[in-house]
Structures are given as structure tokens and as C-alpha cells.
N, C-alpha and C positions, 0 to 999 in steps of 0.2 A: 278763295282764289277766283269764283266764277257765281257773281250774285244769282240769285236766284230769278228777280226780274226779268235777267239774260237769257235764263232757261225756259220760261215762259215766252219771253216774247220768240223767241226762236223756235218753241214746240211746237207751245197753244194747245192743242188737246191730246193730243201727242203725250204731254207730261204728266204721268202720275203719281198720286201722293203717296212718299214716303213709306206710308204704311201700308201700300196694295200688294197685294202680292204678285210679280209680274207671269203671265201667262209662257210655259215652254223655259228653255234653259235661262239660268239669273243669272247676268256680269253686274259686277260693280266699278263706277269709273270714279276714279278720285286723277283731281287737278290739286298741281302740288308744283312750286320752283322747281325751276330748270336747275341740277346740280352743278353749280359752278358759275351759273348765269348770272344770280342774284333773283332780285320777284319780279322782276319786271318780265322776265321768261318763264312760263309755264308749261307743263306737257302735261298730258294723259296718261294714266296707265288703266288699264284692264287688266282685270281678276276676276277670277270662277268663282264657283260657290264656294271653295273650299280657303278661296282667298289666294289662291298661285298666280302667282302674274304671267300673263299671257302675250302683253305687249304693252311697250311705251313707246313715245315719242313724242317731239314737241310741238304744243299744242299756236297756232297762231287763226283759229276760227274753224268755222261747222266746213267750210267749202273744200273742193278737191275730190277727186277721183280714186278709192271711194271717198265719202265725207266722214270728215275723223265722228262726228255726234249724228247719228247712231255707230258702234264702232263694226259698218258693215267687213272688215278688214278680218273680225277674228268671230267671224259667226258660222265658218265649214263653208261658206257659200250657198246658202240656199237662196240668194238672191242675185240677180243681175242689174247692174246702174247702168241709163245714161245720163249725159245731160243734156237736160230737155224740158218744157214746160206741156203739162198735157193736160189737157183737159175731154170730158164728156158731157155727152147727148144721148139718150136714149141708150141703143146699143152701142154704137159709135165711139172709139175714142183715137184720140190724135195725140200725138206727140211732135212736136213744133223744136227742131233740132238747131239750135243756134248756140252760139256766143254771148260773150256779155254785150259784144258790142251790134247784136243782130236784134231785131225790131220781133224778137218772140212775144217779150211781152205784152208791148201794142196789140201784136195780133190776137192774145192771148185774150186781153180785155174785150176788144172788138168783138172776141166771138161768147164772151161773157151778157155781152147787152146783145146778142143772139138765143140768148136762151141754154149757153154751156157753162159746163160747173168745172171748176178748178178742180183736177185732182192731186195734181204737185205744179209749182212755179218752176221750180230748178231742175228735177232728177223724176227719170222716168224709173219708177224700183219695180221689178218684175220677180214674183215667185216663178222660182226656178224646176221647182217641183209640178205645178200647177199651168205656167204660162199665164196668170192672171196677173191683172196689173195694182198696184197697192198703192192706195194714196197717202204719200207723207205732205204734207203740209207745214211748210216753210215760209218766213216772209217772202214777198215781193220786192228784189231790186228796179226802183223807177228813175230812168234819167230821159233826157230828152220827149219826144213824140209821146211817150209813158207816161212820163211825168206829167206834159201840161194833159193829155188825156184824163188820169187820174183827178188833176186840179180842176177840169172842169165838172167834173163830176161830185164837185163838192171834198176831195183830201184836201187835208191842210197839212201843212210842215211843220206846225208845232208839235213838240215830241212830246206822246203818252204810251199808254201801252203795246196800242198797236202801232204806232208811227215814229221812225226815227230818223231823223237827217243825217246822210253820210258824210263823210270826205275824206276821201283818198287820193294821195297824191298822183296814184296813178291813173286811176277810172274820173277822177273828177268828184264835183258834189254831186248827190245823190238822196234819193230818197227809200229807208225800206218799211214797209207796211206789212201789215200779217192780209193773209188775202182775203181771211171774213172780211175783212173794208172794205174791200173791192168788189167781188164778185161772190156767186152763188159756192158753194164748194161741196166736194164728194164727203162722206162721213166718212172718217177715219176705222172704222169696220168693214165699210164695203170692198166687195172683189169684182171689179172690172175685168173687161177684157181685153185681148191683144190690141195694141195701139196698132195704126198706122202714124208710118215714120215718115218726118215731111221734112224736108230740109230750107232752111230757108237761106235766099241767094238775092244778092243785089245785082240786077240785072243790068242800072241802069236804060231802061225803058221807061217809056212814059206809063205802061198797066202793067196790074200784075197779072200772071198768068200759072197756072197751075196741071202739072203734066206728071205722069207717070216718068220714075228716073231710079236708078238701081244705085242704089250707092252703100258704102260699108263702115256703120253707124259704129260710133267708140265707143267698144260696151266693157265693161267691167265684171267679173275676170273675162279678163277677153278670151277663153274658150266657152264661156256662155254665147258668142256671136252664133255658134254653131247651133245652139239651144231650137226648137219648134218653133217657140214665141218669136223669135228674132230671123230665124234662115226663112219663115214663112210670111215672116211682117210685108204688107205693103208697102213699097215705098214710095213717096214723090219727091217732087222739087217744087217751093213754092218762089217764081222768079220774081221779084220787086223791085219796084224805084229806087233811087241812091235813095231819095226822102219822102215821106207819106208812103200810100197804099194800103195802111193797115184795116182799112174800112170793106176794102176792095177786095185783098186778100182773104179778109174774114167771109165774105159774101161767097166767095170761091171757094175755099172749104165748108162751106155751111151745106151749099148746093150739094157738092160731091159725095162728103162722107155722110150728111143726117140723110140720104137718098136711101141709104142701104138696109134692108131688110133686117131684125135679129138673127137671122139664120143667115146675113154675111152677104145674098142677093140682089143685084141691083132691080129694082121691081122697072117694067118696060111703060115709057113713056108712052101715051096716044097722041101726043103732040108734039114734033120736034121743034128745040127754040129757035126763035129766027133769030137772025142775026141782030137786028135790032136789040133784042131781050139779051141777047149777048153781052152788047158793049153796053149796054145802060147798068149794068154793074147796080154800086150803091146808090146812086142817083134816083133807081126805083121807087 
């Protein structure tokens, strides 16, 4: 029902073989027709170890709040989702809160050929126990700004492992890529730390501009909002152009959060910038 290809290109490392034995409590998920549907409709079901089903329902892709693969739905909650593409710097990490149709990922690359490593494209997953942030690693959906961004960077559209051309009738064509393509990324072991939550807003201004702004981020289960990691999170608002900015934008969080200390401090300037150093943004 669901080639194996699919589970790789959607994993990547993520995926282990067969024969490992998985770390912590063991589901098994079997995709199987929809009763009644015919094959063209598929669902999931999960089962324990003793093989008792736990939950189904119908299967139509990884996406959604939570995301049916991994099935964060029937794990007690020990984690909280948003969606968001996050990435890291040193101590630093960001979570860049948009839409499909918000320029996260632009900004996301931009801050990639900065020196930040991809910790998830789509979903911010936070240990709930810990407050540490956990990199799941997912393709990259690229359309627009993304895309020819990507393409100058040398992606092609031809489909292989990592690269697959979309089309949806509703999003449009598209391109999704595993994000080793693209950019640098977090190992799939490592434990980060609390994001700062950035929201991204079309401002319609000619710059982007980047400000401290409180807002109340869609987290899943939503009593984890309540959680340290998330009532403690920083937040901003990154405001952007209807088109471009993502160069500008990147330069503005580069400045802001790689400024901060591991111990969370902002260390004291001896020089304040002049305005000049201001507006010269990427242009520098």
C-alpha cells in the first residue's frame, strides 16, 4: 500500500531497518484499504506490542496537526507540534511560524547560506518532558521565491531520490526536496534548545523589520501551550514585503538571535549601529 521509496524519501534518516530494534515503547503501523472504499483509499492503523489496535483512520499523507507518520496522536503526549520550520546556530534556534503560503521557507534557506542548519522544514516537535527541541527532518515544500531560490542554487526538477515535482490542484506545482539538498542540517540525535517563536507577517512595506510581538502559537495538544518551553518562548513578528525580503529578513534574524550568549544573554555592544549600518541590510 505505501512503497518503500515513499518512506525513505519522506524519512531519510529517520527510517530504520526492519530488523533494528526500535529504542523506548514499539507501534507497529500497517496501511491497508479503506473498508468499503476500494484501494484507491487507504488508512493507518496502530498497534502495541501485543498487536491491539490503538487507532485508525484514513490515511491521505504525512501532513496535518498532529502528522499521521510518526503517529504523534497515540504516543501519551510526550511531545508538543507546531508548524514551523526551525532551524539552528550555535546556541540559538528559531522557529519561523507560517503557512504554506508564508515565505518560511525562503527565509529558511537564506538563513541556511548564513551559516544555520535545518532542524525540521515543517514541524517544530518539542520534548515535553525536557523542553528540548528534536529535529524531525522532512522534505522541503518549494514553490515560488523557494523555488527559483533553490534553482539557482543549482536544484533541478528532475525526480530522484531526493527531489520530486508536485502538483496539486490546490497549492499549485511545486517542488519537494529532502533538505540534505539544500542546506546544512541538525543530526537527527541531537537535543536543541528552546526555540524562539517568530511569526512571519506580510506587511506590505518596502523592508522587512523584525520586533518583539506576543502572540499565541498553535501548538498541539494544545494544553502543552501552557508547557515552560512554549509560556517562556520568545516571541516576535518578522513583518515582510507582499514579495522578496527573504535576504533582508534573514540578515535581521541572523543579527538578533546568533547575538545571544549560550547562557540566553545578550552580550553589550561598544559600538552602537548607526543608522546608516541599519538600512544597508543585505546590500553589506
Amino acid at each position: 500500500m505505501v512503497e518503500r521509496s515513499d518512506l525513505a524519501f519522506f524519512f531519510g534518516r529517520h527510517l530504520v531497518g526492519e530488523r533494528s530494534t526500535p529504542a523506548g515503547k514499539a507501534l507497529t503501523l500497517h496501511f491497508a484499504p479503506h473498508p468499503g472504499a476500494g484501494q484507491a483509499s487507504r488508512e493507518v492503523r496502530v498497534l502495541d506490542e501485543e498487536g491491539r489496535l490503538l487507532r485508525r483512520w484514513a490515511y491521505h499523507g504525512i501532513g496535518g496537526i498532529p502528522p499521521v507518520l510518526p503517529p504523534f496522536a497515540v504516543l501519551e503526549h510526550p511531545y508538543a507540534v507546531v508548524q514551523a520550520a526551525v532551524l539552528a546556530k550555535g546556541a540559538g534556534v528559531v522557529a519561523l511560524v507560517g503557512g504554506i503560503g508564508s515565505p518560511r521557507n525562503s527565509v529558511a534557506l537564506a538563513l541556511g547560506a548564513r551559516g544555520w542548519r535545518m532542524v525540521s522544514g515543517q514541524y517544530l516537535v518539542v520534548d515535553r518532558a525536557t523542553g528540548e527541541t528534536l529535529p524531525y527532518q522532512l522534505p522541503l515544500e518549494l514553490r515560488g521565491p523557494a523555488l527559483e531560490a533553490a534553482r539557482a542554487a543549482g536544484l533541478t526538477d528532475s525526480p530522484g531520490s531526493d527531489v520530486r515535482p508536485v502538483r496539486s490542484p490546490l497549492t499549485g506545482s511545486s517542488v519537494m526536496a529532502r533538505p540534505e539538498r539544500l542546506i546544512a542540517t541538525a543530526d537527527i540525535g541531537e537535543r536543541l534548545g528552546p526555540a524562539t517563536l517568530v511569526r512571519l507577517c506580510s506587511a506590505g512595506a518596502q523592508r522587512s523589520r523584525l520586533e518583539d510581538w506576543d502572540f499565541a502559537a498553535s501548538v498541539w495538544p494544545t494544553e502543552a501551550a501552557a508547557d515552560p518551553a512554549f509560556a517562556a518562548a520568545p516571541r516576535m513578528r518578522l513583518l515582510m514585503p507582499e514579495a522578496g525580503g527573504a535576504e533582508e529578513a534573514a540578515d535581521l534574524l541572523d543579527a538578533r538571535l546568533n547575538a545571544a550568549a549560550p547562557n540566553g544573554t545578550v552580550p553589550c555592544r561598544s559600538v552602537r549601529p548607526t543608522l546608516t549600518e541599519l538600512l544597508a541590510g543585505s546590500i553589506t
